[in-house]
C-alpha positions as CSV (number, residue, x, y, z in Angstrom):
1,X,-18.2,5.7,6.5
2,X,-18.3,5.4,3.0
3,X,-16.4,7.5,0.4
4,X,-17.9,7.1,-3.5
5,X,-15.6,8.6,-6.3
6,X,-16.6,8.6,-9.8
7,X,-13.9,6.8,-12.2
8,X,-13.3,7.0,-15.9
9,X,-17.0,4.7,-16.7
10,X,-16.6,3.3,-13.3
11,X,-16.9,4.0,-9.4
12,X,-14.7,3.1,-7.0
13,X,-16.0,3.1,-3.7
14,X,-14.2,3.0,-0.2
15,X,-15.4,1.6,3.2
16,X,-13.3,3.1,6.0
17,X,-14.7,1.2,8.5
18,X,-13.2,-2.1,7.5
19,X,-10.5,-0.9,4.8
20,X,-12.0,-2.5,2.0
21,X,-12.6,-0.8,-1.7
22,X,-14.4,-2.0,-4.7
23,X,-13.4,-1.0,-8.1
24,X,-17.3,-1.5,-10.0
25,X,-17.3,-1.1,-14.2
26,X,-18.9,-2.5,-17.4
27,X,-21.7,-5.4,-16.6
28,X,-21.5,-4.6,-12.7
29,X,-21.5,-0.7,-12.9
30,X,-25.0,-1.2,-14.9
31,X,-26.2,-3.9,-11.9
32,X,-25.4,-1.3,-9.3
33,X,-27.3,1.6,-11.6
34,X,-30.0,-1.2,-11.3
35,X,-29.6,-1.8,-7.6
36,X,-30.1,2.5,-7.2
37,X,-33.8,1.9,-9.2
38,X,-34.8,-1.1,-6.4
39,X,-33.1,-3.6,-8.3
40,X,-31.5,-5.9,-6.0
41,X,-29.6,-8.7,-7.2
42,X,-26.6,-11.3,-6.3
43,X,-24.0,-8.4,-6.9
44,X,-25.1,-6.0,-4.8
45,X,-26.2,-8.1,-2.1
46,X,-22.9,-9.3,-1.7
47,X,-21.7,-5.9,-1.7
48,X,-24.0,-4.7,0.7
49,X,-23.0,-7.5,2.8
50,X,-19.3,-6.2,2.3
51,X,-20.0,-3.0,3.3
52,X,-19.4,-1.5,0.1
53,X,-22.7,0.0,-0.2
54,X,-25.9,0.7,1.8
55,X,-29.2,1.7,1.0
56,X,-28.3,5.6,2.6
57,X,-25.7,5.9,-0.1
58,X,-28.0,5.3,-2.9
59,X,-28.6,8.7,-4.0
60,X,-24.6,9.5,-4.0
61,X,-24.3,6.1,-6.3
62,X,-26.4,7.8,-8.9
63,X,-24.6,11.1,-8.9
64,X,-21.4,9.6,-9.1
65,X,-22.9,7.1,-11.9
66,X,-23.9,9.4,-14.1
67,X,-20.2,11.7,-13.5
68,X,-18.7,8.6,-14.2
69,X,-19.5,9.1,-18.1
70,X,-17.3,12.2,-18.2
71,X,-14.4,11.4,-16.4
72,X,-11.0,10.8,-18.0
73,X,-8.0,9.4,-15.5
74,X,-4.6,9.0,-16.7
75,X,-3.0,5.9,-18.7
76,X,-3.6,2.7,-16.7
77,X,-4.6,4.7,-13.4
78,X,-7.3,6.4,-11.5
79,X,-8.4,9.4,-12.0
80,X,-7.1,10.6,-8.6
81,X,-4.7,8.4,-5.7
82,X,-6.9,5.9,-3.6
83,X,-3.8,6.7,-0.8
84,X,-1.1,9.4,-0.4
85,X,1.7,8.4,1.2
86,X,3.4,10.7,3.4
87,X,6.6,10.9,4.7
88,X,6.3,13.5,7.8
89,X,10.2,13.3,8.6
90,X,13.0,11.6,7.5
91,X,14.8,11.6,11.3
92,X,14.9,8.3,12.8
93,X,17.0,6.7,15.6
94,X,17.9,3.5,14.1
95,X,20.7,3.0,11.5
96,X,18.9,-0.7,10.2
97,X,21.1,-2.3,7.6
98,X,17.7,-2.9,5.1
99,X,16.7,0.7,5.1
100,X,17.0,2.4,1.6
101,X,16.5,6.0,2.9
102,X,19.0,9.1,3.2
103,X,18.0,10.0,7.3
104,X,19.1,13.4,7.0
105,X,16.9,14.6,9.8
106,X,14.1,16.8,7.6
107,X,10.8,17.0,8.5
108,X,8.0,18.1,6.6
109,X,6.8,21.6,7.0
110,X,3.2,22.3,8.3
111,X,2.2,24.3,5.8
112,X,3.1,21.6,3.1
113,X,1.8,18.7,5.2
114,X,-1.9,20.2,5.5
115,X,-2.2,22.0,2.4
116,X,-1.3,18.3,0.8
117,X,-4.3,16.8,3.2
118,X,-6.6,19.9,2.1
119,X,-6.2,19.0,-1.9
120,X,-5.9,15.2,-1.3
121,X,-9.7,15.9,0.2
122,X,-10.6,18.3,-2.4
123,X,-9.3,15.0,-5.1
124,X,-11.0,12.6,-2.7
125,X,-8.5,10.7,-1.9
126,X,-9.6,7.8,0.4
127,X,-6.6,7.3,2.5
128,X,-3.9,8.6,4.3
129,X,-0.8,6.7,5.0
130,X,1.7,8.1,7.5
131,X,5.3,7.1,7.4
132,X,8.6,8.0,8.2
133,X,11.7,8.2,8.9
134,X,10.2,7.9,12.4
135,X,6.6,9.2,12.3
136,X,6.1,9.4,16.0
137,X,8.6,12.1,16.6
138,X,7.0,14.2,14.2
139,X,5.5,17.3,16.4
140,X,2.5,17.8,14.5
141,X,1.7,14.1,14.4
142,X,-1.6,14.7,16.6
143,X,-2.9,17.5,14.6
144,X,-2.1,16.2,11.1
145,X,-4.1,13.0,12.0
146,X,-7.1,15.1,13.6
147,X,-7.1,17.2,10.0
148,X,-7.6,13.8,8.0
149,X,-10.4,12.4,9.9
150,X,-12.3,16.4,10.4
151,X,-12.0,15.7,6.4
152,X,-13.4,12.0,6.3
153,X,-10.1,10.2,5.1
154,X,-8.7,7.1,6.7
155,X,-5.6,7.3,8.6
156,X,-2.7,5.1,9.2
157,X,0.8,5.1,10.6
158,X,3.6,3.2,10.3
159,X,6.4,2.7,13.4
160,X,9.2,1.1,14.4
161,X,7.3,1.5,17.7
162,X,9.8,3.8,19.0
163,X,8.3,6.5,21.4
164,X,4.7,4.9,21.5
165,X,3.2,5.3,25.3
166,X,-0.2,5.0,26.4
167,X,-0.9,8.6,26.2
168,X,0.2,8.9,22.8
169,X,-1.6,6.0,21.7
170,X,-4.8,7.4,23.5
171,X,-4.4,10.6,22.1
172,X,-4.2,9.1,18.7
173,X,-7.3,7.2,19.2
174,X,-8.7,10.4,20.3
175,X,-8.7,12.2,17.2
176,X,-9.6,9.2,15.1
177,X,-6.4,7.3,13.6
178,X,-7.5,4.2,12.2
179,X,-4.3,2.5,12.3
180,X,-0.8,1.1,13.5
181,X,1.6,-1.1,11.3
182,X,5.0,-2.1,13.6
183,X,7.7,-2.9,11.7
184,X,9.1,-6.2,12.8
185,X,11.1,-8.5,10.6
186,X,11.5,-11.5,13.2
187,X,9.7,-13.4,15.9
188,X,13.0,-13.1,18.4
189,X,15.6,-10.2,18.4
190,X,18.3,-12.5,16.9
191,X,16.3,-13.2,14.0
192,X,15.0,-9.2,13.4
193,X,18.6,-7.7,14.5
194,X,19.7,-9.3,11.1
195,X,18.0,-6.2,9.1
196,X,16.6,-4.4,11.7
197,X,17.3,-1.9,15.5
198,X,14.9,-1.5,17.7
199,X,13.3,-5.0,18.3
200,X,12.7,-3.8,21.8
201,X,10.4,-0.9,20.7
202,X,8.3,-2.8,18.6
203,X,7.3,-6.0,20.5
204,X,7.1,-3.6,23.2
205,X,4.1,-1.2,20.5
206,X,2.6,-4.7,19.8
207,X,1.9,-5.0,23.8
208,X,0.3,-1.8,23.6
209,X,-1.7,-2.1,20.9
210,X,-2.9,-5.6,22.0
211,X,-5.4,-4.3,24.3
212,X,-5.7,-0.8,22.8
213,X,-9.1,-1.8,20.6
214,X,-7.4,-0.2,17.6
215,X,-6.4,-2.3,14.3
216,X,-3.1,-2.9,13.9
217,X,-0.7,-5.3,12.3
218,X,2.8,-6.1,11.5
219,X,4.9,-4.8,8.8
220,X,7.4,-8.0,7.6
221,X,9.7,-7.7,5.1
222,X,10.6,-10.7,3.0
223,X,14.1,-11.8,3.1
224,X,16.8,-14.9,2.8
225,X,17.5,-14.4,6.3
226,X,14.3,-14.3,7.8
227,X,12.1,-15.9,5.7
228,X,12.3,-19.6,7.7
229,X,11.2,-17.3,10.7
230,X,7.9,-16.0,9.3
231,X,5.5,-18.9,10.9
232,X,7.0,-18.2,14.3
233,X,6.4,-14.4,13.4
234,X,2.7,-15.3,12.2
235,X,2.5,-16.6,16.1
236,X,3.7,-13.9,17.6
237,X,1.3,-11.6,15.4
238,X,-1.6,-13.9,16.4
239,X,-0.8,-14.4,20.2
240,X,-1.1,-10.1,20.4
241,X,-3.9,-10.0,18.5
242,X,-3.0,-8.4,15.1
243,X,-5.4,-7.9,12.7
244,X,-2.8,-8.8,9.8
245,X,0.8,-9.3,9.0
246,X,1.8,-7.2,5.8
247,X,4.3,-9.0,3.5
248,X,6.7,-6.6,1.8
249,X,9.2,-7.2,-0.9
250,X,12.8,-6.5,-0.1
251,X,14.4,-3.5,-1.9
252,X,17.7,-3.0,-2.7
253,X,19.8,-0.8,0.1
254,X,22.7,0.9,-0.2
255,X,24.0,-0.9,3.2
256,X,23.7,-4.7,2.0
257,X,24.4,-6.4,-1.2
258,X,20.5,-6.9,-3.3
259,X,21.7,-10.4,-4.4
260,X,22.0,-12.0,-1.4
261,X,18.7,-11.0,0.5
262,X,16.4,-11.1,-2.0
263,X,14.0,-14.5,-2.0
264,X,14.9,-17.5,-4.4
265,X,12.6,-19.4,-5.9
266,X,12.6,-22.1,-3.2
267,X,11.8,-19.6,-0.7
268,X,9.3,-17.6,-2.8
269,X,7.5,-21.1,-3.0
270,X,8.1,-21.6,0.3
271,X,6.6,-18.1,1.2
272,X,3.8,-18.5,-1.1
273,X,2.6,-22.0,0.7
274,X,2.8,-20.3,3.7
275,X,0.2,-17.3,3.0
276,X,-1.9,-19.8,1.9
277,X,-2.0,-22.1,4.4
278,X,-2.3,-19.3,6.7
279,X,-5.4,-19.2,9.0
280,X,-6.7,-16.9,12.0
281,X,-5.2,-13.9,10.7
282,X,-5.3,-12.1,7.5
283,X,-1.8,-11.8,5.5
284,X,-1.2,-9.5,3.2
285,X,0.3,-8.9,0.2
286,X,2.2,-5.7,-0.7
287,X,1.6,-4.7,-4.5
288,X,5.5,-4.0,-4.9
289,X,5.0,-7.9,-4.3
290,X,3.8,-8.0,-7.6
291,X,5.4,-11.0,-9.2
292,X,3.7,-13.0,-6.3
293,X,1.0,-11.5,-6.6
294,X,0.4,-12.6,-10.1
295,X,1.9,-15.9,-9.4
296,X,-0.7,-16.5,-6.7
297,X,-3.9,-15.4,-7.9
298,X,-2.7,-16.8,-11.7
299,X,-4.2,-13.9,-13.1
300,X,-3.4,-10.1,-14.2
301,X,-6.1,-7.4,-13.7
302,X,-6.2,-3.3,-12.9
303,X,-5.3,-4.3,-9.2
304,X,-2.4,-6.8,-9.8
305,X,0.7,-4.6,-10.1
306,X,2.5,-2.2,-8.0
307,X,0.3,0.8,-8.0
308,X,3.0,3.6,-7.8
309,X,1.7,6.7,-9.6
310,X,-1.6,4.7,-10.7
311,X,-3.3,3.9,-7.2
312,X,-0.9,6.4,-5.0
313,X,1.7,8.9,-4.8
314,X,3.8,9.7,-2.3
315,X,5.1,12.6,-0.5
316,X,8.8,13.0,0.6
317,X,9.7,14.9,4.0
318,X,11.3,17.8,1.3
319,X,8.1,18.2,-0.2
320,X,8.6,16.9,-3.1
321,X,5.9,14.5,-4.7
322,X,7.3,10.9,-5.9
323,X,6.0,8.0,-7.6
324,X,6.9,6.2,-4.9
325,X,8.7,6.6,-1.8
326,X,11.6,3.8,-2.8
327,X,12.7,6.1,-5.8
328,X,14.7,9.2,-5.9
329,X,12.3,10.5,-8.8
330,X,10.6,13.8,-7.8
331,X,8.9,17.0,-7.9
332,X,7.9,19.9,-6.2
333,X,4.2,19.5,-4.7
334,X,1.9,22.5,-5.2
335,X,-1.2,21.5,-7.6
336,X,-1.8,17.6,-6.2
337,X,-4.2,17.4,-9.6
338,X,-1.3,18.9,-12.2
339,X,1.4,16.1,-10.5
340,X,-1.5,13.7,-10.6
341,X,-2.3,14.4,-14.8
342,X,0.5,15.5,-15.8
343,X,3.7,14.5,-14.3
344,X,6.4,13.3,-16.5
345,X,7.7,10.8,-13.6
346,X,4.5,9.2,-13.4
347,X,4.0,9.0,-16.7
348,X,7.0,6.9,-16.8
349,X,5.2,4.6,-14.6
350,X,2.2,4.2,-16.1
351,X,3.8,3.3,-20.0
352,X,6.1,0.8,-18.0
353,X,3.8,-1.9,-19.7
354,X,4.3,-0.6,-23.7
355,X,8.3,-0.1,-23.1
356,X,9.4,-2.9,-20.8
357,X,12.2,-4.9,-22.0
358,X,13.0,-8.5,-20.9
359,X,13.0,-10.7,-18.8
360,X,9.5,-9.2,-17.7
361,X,8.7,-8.9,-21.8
362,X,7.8,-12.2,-22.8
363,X,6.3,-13.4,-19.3
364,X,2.8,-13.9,-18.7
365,X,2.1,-11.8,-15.8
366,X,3.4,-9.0,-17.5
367,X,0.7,-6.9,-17.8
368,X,-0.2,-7.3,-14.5
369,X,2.9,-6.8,-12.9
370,X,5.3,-4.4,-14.4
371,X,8.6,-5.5,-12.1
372,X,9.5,-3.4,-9.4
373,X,10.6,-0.3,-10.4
374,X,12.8,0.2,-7.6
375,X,14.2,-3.2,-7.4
376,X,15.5,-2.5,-11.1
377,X,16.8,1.1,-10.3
378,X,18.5,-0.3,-7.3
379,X,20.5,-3.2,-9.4
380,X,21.6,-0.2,-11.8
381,X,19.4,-1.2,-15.1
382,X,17.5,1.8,-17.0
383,X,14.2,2.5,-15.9
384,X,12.1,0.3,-18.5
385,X,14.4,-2.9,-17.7
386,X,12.7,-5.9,-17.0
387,X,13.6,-7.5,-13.3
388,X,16.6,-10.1,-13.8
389,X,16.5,-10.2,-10.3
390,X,12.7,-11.9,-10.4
391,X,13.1,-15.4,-9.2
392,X,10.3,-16.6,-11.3
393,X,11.9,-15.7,-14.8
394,X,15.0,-17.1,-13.2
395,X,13.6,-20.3,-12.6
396,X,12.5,-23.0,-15.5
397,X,8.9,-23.2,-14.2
398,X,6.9,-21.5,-16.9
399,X,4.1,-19.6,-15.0
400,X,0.5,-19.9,-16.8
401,X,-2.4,-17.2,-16.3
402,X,-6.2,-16.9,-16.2
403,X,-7.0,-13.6,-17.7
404,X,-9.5,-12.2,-15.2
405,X,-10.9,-8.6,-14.6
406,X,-11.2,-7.6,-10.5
407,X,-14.7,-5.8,-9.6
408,X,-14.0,-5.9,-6.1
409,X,-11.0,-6.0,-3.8
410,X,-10.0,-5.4,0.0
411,X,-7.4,-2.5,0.1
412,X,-5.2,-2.3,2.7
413,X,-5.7,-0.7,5.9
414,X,-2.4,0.8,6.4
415,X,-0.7,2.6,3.3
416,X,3.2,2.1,3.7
């Protein structure tokens, strides 16, 4: 199923089939008009081959072509989220020593939750990411995720595994989720009990889902004390079956000291070699990840930093909407489209690149990375602070770039 949205003198077009979006502007937006005559070429072969676009969709192309002249998205953003991240409740029955959220037992109210899912449609929003807390004991889990799919959006959820059973699984299946991320920070309990409860639940999801024909993959989150573990992890994901492990950067919590989890420069080398000498399973990048990002692909583009407020927003159990779920900065949802244009918070977000100070100033990736917001909220600097915590500007290896412009990328299949 393909969803086609009309950018400011661009599309951006999303297959939910294999979780994959292409971001099409200047040379190859006029290929593709050229493609909708009977123009085939290179491009959009390779797209069709993608699954980007298909011969069916050619007369929504042209529409959304010719809208595409008239639109006007926000400062360094689109014009409406690709994903909304929603956090259904905030209960949970872990206490892990990583986790950066107040677990004061809220969940989200129904009317909220669907009227959110109604105008993220009406903005056509591609996907849905579900997250807690502990999503799975939120009781209008099964409906919530029947409403995104009656409306065409993907769906995703993310779990510690905890209360996962066949017929919940099933049932989910049922009404169309798309998928599962388990969050599991090591290959053995010893290794995941360092950050994280509940390593029972989740290698016990992962034996589920390993035979449930469902995607699903494994949420890891980068650390000093579990980073030596990751290939053994990578196994683990491999030997169930995963369709990816998702590497996350670690934020600061208000259980554990930031300084002595976050990755040096050793072991962001060390991670980096890893990922790319990875094969057999897809791993993933999270875009808080952006400094590795950047570092990886040596390049900056639309896609390269963390895309709070410009690619998604989030939703908080309270209602209120945020920039992103690892920062306390929000507001009351209501008009999806006014937060969207016109919030002050995310506005902050998107002029992070005009007002940033150093060490993120003078470097390279800059404007393609941005920092972590949250990483430099959580060490007490002021919002526009460049990241002293960033291993690369810590380090004396000056980082060079390819200036490059992405036309198409593969999104992430889960949202969290």
């Amino acid at each position: 199923m393909l969803r086609i949205r009309a950018e400011e003198k661009a599309l951006l077009i999303w297959n939910m089939e294999y979780a994959r979006a292409a971001y099409i502007s200047d040379e190859e937006l006029q290929v593709i008009e050229q493609w909708t005559s009977g123009k085939n070429s290179g491009f959009s072969d390779r797209l069709k081959k993608l699954g980007i676009v298909c011969d069916s969709a050619i007369p929504k192309v042209k529409e959304a072509i010719v809208t595409a002249a008239y639109k006007k998205a926000p400062p360094r953003s689109f014009c409406a989220p690709e994903s909304l991240h929603i956090e259904l409740t905030s209960r949970c029955p872990f206490e892990c020593s990583q986790c950066y959220k107040d677990c004061s037992g809220v969940d989200l109210s129904y009317e909220i939750l669907f009227d959110a899912v109604k105008q993220a449609d009406e903005m056509n929003v591609f996907q849905i990411a579900l997250g807690g807390g502990e999503p799975l004991v939120y009781p209008y889990l099964i409906p919530v995720v029947a409403e995104i799919r009656k409306r065409g959006m993907a769906s995703s959820i993310t779990t510690s595994g905890f209360g996962l059973s066949n017929d919940l699984l099933s049932a989910l299946k049922r009404v169309g989720l798309n998928h599962v991320q388990i969050s599991l920070n090591g290959s053995c309990r010893e290794v995941h009990s360092r950050s994280r409860d509940g390593y029972e639940y989740g290698v016990d999801a992962l034996e589920l889902l390993k035979n449930a024909k469902i995607s699903f993959g494994i949420n890891w989150v980068a650390r000093m004390d579990n980073i030596d573990d990751l290939i053994n992890l990578i196994e683990v994901a491999k030997n169930c079956r995963a369709n990816n492990v998702n590497v996350l950067r670690y934020k600061p919590s208000p259980k554990e000291s930031y300084e002595n989890f976050c990755l040096t420069f050793e072991k962001l080398n060390l991670l980096e070699s890893i990922i790319r000498n990875t094969k057999d399973i897809n791993i993933r990048v999270d875009s808080a990840f952006s400094n590795l990002l950047c570092h990886m692909n040596k390049r900056t583009s639309f896609f390269s930093g963390c895309g709070a407020g410009r690619r998604f927003l989030a939703l908080d159990a309270d209602g209120y909407y945020r920039p992103c779920s690892h920062v306390d900065m929000k507001e009351e949802s209501g008009d999806l489209q006014k937060v969207w244009y016109h919030s002050t918070n995310l506005a902050m977000f998107r002029s992070v690149a005009e007002k940033i100070s150093e060490p993120c100033l003078s470097c390279r990736y800059m404007n393609g990375c941005f920092g972590c917001r949250s990483v430099v909220l959580g060490q007490g600097d002021d919002f526009f602070s460049g990241d002293r915590t960033c291993a690369y500007s810590q380090s004396s290896t000056s980082p060079s770039i390819i200036s490059s412009r992405l036309s198409a990328c593969s999104a992430c299949a889960n949202m969290a």
